[in-house]
C-alpha positions as CSV (number, residue, x, y, z in Angstrom):
1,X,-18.9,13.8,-2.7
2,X,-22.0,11.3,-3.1
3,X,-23.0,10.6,-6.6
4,X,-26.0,8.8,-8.0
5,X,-23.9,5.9,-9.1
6,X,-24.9,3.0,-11.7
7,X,-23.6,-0.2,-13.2
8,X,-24.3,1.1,-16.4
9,X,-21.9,4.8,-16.0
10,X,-19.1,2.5,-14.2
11,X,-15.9,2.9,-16.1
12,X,-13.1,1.4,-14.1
13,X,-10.2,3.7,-15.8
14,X,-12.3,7.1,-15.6
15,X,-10.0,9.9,-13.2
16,X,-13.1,10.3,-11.7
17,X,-13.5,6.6,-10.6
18,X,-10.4,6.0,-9.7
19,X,-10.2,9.1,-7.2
20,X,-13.4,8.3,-5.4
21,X,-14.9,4.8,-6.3
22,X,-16.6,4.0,-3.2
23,X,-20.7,4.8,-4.7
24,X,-19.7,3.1,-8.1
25,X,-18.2,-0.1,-5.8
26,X,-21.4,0.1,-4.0
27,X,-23.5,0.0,-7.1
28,X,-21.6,-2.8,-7.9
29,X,-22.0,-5.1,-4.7
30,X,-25.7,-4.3,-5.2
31,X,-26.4,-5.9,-8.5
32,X,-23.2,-7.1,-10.0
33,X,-20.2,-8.3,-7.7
34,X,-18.9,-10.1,-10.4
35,X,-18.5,-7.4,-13.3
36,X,-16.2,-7.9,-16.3
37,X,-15.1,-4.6,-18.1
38,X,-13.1,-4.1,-21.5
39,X,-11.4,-1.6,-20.5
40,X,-7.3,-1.6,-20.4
41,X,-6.5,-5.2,-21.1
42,X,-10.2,-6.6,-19.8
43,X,-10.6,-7.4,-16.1
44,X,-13.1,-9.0,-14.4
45,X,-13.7,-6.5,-10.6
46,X,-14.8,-9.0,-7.2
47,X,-16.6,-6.3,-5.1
48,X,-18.3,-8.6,-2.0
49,X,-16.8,-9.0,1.1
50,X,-17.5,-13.4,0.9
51,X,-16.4,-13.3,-2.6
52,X,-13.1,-11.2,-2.2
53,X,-12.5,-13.8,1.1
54,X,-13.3,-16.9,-1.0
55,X,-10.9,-16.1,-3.9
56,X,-7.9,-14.7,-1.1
57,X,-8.3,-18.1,0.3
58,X,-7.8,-20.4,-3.3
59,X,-4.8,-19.1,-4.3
60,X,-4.8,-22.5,-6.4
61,X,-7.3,-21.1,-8.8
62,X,-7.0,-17.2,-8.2
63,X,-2.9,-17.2,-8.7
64,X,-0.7,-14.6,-7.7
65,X,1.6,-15.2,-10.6
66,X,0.6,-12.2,-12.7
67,X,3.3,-13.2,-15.2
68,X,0.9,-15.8,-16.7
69,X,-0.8,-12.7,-18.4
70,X,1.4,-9.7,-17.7
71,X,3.8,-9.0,-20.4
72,X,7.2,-8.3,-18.4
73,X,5.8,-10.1,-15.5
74,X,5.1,-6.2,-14.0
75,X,3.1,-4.5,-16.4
76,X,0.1,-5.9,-18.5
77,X,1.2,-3.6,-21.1
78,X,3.7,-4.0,-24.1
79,X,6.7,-1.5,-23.8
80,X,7.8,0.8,-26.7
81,X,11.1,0.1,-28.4
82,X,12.9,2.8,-26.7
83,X,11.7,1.7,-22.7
84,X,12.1,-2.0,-23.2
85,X,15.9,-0.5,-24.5
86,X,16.4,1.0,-20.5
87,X,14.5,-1.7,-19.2
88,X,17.3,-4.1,-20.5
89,X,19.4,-3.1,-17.8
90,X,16.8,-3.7,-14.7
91,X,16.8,-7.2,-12.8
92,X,15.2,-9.9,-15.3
93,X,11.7,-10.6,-13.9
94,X,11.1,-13.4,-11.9
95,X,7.8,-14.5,-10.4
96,X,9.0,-13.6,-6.6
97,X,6.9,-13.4,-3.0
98,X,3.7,-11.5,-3.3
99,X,3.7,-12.8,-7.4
100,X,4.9,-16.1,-7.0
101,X,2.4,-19.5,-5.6
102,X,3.4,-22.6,-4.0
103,X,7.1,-23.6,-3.1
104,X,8.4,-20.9,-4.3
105,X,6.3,-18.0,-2.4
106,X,6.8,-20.1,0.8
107,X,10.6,-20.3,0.3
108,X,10.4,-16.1,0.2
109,X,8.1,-15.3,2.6
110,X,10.0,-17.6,4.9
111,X,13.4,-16.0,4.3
112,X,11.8,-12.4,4.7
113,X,9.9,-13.4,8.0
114,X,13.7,-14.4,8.9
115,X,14.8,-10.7,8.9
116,X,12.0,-9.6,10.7
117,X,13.2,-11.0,14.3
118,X,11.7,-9.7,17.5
119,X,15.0,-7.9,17.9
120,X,14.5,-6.3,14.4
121,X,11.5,-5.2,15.0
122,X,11.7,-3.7,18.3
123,X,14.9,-1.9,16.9
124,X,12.3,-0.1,14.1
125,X,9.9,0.8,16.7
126,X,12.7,2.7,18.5
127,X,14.1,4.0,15.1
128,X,10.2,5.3,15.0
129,X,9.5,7.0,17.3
130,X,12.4,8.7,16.9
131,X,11.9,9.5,13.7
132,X,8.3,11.0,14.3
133,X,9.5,12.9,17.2
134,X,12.1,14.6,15.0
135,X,9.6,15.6,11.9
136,X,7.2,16.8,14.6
137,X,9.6,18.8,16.2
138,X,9.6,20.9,12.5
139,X,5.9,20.8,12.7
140,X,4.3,21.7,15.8
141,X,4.5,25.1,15.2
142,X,1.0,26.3,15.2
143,X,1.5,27.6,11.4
144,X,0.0,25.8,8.1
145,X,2.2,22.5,7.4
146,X,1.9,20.3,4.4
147,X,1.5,17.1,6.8
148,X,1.4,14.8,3.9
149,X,4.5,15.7,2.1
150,X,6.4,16.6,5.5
151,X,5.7,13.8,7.3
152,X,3.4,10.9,5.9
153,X,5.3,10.6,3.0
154,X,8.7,11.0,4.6
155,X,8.5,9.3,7.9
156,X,7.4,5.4,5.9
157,X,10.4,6.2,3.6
158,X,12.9,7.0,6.3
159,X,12.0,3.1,8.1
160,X,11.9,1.6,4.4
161,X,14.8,3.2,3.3
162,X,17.2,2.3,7.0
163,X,15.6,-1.5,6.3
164,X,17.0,-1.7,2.7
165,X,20.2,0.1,3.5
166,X,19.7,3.3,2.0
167,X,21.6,6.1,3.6
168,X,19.3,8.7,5.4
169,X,20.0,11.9,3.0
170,X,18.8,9.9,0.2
171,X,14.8,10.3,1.1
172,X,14.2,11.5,-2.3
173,X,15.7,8.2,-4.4
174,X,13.7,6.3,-2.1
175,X,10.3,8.0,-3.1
176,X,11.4,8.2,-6.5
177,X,11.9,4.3,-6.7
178,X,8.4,3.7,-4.4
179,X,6.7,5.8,-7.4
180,X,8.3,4.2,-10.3
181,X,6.7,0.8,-9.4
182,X,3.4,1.9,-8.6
183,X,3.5,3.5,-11.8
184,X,5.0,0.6,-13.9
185,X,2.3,-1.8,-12.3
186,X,-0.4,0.6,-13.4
187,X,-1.6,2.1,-16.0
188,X,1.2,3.6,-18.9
189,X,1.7,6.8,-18.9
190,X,0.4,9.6,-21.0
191,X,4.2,10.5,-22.4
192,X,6.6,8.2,-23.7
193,X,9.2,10.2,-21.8
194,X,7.3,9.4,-18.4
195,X,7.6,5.6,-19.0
196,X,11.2,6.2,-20.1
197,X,11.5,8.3,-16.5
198,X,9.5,5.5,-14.2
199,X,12.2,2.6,-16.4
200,X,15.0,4.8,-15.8
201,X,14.4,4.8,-11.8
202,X,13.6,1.1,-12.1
203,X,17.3,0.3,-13.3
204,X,18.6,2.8,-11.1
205,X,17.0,1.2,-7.9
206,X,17.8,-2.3,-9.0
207,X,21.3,-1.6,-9.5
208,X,21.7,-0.2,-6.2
209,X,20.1,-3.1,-4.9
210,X,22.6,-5.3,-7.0
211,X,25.4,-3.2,-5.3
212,X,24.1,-3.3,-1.8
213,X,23.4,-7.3,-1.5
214,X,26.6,-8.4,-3.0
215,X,28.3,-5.8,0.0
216,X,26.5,-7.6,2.7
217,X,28.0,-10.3,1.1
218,X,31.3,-9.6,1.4
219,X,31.0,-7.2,4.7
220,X,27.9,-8.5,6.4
221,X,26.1,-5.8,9.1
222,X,24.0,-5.9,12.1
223,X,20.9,-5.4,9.5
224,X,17.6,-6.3,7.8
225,X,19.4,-7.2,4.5
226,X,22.4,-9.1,5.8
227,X,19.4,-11.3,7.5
228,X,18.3,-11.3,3.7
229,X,21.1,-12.7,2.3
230,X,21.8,-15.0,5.1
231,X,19.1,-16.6,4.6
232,X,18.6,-16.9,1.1
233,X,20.0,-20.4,0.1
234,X,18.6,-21.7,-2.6
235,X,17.0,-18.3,-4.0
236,X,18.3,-16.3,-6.6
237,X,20.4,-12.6,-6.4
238,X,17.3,-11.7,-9.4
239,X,14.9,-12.8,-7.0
240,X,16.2,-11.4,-4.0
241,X,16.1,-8.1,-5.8
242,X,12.7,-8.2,-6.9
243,X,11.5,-9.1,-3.0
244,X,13.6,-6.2,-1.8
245,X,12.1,-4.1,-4.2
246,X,8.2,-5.5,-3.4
247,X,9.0,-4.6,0.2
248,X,10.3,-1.2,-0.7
249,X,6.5,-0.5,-2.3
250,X,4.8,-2.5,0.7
251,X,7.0,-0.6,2.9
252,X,6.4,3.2,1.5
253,X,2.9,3.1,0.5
254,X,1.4,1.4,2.7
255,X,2.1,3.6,5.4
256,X,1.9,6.7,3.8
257,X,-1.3,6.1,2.6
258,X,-2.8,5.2,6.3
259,X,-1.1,7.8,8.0
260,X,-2.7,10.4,5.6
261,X,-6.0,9.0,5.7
262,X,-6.1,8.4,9.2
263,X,-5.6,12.0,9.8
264,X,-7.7,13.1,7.1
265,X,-10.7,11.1,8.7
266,X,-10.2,12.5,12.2
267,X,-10.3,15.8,11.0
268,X,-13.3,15.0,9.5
269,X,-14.8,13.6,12.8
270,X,-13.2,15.9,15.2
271,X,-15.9,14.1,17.8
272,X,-13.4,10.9,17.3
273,X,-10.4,13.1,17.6
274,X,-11.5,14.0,21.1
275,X,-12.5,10.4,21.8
276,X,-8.8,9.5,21.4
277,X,-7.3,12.5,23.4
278,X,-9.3,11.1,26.6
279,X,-8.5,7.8,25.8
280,X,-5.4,6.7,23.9
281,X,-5.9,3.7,24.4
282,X,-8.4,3.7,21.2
283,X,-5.6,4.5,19.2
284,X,-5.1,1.5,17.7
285,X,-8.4,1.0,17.0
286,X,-8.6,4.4,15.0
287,X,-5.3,2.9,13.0
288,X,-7.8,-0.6,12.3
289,X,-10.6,1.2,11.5
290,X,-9.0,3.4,9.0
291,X,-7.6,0.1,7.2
292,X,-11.0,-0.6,6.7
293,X,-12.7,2.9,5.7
294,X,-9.9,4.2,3.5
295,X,-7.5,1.2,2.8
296,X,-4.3,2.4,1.5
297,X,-4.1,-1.0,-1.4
298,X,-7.4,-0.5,-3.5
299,X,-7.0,-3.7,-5.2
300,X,-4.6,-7.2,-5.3
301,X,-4.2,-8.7,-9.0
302,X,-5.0,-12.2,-9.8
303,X,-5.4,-14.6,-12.8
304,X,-7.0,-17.7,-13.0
305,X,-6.0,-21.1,-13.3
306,X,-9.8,-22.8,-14.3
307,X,-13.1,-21.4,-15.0
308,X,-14.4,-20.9,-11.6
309,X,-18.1,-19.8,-10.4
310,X,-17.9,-16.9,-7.8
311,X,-20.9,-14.6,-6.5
312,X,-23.4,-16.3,-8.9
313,X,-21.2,-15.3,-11.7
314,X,-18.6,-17.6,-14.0
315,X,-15.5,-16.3,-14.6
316,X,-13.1,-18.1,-17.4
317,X,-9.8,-19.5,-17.0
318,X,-7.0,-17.1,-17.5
319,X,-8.9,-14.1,-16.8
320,X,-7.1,-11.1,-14.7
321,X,-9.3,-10.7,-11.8
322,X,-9.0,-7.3,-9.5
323,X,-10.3,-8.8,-6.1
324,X,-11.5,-4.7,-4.5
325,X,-10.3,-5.5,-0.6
326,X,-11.0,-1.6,-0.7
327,X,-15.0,-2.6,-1.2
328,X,-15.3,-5.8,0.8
329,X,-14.1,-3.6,3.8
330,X,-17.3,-1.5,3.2
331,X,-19.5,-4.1,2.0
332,X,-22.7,-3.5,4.4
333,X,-23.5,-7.2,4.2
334,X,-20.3,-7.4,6.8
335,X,-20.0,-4.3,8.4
336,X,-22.9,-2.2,10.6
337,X,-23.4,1.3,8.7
338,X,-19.9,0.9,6.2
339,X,-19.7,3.8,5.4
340,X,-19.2,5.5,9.0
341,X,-15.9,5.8,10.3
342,X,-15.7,4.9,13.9
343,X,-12.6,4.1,16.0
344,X,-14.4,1.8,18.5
345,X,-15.7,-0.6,15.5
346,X,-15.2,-4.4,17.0
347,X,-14.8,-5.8,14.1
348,X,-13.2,-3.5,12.3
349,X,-9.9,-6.1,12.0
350,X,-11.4,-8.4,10.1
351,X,-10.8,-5.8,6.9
352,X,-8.6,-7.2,4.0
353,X,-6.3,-4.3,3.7
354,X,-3.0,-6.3,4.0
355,X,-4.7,-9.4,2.3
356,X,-5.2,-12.8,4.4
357,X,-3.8,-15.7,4.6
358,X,-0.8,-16.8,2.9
359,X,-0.6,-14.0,1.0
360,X,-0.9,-11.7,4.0
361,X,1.5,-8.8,3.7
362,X,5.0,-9.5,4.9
363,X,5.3,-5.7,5.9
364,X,1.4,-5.4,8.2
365,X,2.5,-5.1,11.2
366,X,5.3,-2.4,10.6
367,X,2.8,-0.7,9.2
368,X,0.3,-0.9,11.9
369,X,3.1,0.2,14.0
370,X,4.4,3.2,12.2
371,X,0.7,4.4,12.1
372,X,-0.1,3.5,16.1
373,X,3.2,5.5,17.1
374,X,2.5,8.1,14.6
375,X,-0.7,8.9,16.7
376,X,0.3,8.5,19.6
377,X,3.3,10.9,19.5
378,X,0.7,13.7,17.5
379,X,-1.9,13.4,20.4
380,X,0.5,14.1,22.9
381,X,2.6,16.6,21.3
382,X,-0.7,18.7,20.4
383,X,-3.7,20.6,21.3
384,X,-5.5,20.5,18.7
385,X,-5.4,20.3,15.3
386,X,-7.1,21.6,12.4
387,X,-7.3,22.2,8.5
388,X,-6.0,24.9,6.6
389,X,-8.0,27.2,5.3
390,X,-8.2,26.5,1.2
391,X,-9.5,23.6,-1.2
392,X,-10.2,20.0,1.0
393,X,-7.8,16.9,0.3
394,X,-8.2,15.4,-3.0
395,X,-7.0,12.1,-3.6
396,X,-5.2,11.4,-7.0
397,X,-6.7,9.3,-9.2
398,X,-5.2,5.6,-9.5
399,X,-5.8,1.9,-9.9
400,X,-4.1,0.5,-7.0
401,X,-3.4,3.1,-4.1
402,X,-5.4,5.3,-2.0
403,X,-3.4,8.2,-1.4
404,X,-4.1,12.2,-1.3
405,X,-2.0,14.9,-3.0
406,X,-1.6,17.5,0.0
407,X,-3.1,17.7,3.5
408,X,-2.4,21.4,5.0
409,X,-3.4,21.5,8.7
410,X,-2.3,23.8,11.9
411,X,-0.9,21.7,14.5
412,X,-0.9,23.2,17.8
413,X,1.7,22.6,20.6
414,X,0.6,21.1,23.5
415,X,0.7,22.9,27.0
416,X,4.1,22.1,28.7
417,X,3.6,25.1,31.2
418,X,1.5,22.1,33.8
């Protein structure tokens, strides 16, 4: 829905805002891409494409290491009595990969690139496209189907779940834990009995992870954490929790997210829909250019290390900055007609969905990968496939993740009978 937006109405935390934000981050790159709000703990919002790329590249002065302002080191807010209590039994923060800057992010992104060998990864491709071809064998039925709960959500938690170890009838845990972070890195909730849920998960996923490291340990396997571990001199078992636990989000969301959307987008443009059915070969293209139209990861957190001057505007040392990677991949400055989703964009790559440069997500190209097989397999296996009839998508409103709540469609079989 397009909205007469304005500087002056933006309010970062409003539902409203955080479900669709794209006119208000338009408004924004238009007269101030360097905006400081009050609201939650104060933040000062980057909404241009150049500015959003010049702060990704100075990690020096737009730090990753959230604890210099955060108060665990995952949440900017102060816990009640009775949830710092649970929160006494999860792993100790430590400033680890995507939250950590210099030696020590290099030491963990190193180790992680370790367990993601050309062997490894072929292995989750196979591990896949089975996985898709089994939800879709449930699905294409030619009756109304949830598609997000039945397979976007499930199919990213499957792969994320077989890298950490989890066994496969545990789908449920894994969402469970993927939800408890995003929520603990967000805003509180509105019950003290949902923050004492989202820390109760926390503990219950780090203890597993506890568990499941010190077995590869002591029984090492032909698997993505036994690389872990093996490679892990020098860094700590409370570090090598928190990574496993980063990649668990990276790994779930992520993908959920552009799976959904990327649906969601072609049913809105069934003229691109076709496009791809008579040539697949644009299918990766439809997987870039929804990156950059709907990007699952809004936002990326930083704080900063010296007054700096970006987009005109001075921001002070020690301020928490929200660099919006969600705006600069619509900012028109950049990209021909932004707002338009089109799977043939040549550019569309150059988005900052997974970040850039040394912070670039350890997890990108699984996730490109889940989403290109994803498509590919749907396109084949169907005829056609449209909405069901009721309310359209609505996407839930939060900080950091573009996701939806349902998406019901009818996916009809393909003709076998040629």
């Amino acid at each position: 829905m397009t909205i007469n937006a304005s500087v002056d109405d933006f309010r970062l935390l409003d539902p409203a805002t955080l479900a669709e934000p794209y006119e208000y981050w338009r408004a924004l790159r238009e007269s101030a891409p360097v905006h400081a709000v009050s609201e939650g703990v104060g933040y000062t919002i980057v909404t241009r494409y150049a500015d959003v790329k010049a702060a990704l590249r100075d990690p020096e002065t737009f730090s990753n290491q959230l604890s210099r302002r955060f108060q665990s080191g995952m949440s900017a807010y102060k816990d009640s009595e009775a949830v710092q209590a649970v929160m006494a039994n999860a792993c100790p923060y430590a400033d680890a990969l995507a939250f950590s800057d210099g030696e020590t992010h290099n030491k963990h992104r190193k180790m992680v690139r370790r367990g993601f060998t050309l062997a490894r990864v072929r292995e989750l491709d196979a591990l896949v496209e089975q996985t898709v071809d089994e939800f879709l064998d449930e699905l294409v039925s030619g009756d109304e189907v949830d598609f997000w709960r039945r397979f976007c959500v499930r199919l990213p938690i499957r792969i994320i779940g077989h890298i950490l170890g989890v066994e496969g009838d545990r789908e449920d845990d894994v969402k469970r834990w993927a939800d408890a972070q995003v929520h603990r890195f967000g805003e509180p909730r509105e019950t003290e009995e949902e923050n004492l849920s989202i820390a109760r998960d926390l503990v219950d996923f780090h203890q597993y992870l506890y568990a499941a490291l010190a077995e590869r340990r002591e029984q090492p396997r032909d698997d993505f954490l036994t690389d872990l571990v093996q490679a892990s001199d020098g860094v700590t078992e409370n570090e090598l929790v928190l990574i496993c636990a980063q990649l668990l989000v990276a790994g779930a969301e992520s993908s959920t997210s552009l799976i959904g959307s990327m649906v969601n987008q072609l049913l809105d443009h069934p003229d691109q829909l076709q496009k791809l059915r008579e040539d697949p070969s644009l299918i990766p293209g439809a997987v870039e250019e929804t990156l950059r139209a709907e990007s699952p990861i809004k936002l990326v957190h930083r704080v900063t290390t010296r007054d700096v001057e970006l987009g005109g505007g001075r921001i002070p040392a020690d301020s928490l900055v929200l660099l919006m990677i969600a705006s600069a991949n619509r900012d028109e400055d950049v990209f021909t007609d932004a707002e338009t989703f089109d799977i043939t964009r040549e550019d569309a790559r150059t988005h900052f969905a997974f970040g850039m440069g040394s912070h670039l997500c350890s997890g990108a190209e699984l996730a490109r990968s889940e989403g290109r097989i994803a498509l590919e397999r749907l396109v084949a296996r169907t005829s056609s496939i449209t909405r069901a009839e009721g309310p359209a998508p609505v996407h839930p409103p939060n900080l950091t993740v573009r996701a939806l709540k349902t998406l019901p469609v009818i996916l009809h079989p393909a003709d076998t009978s040629a």
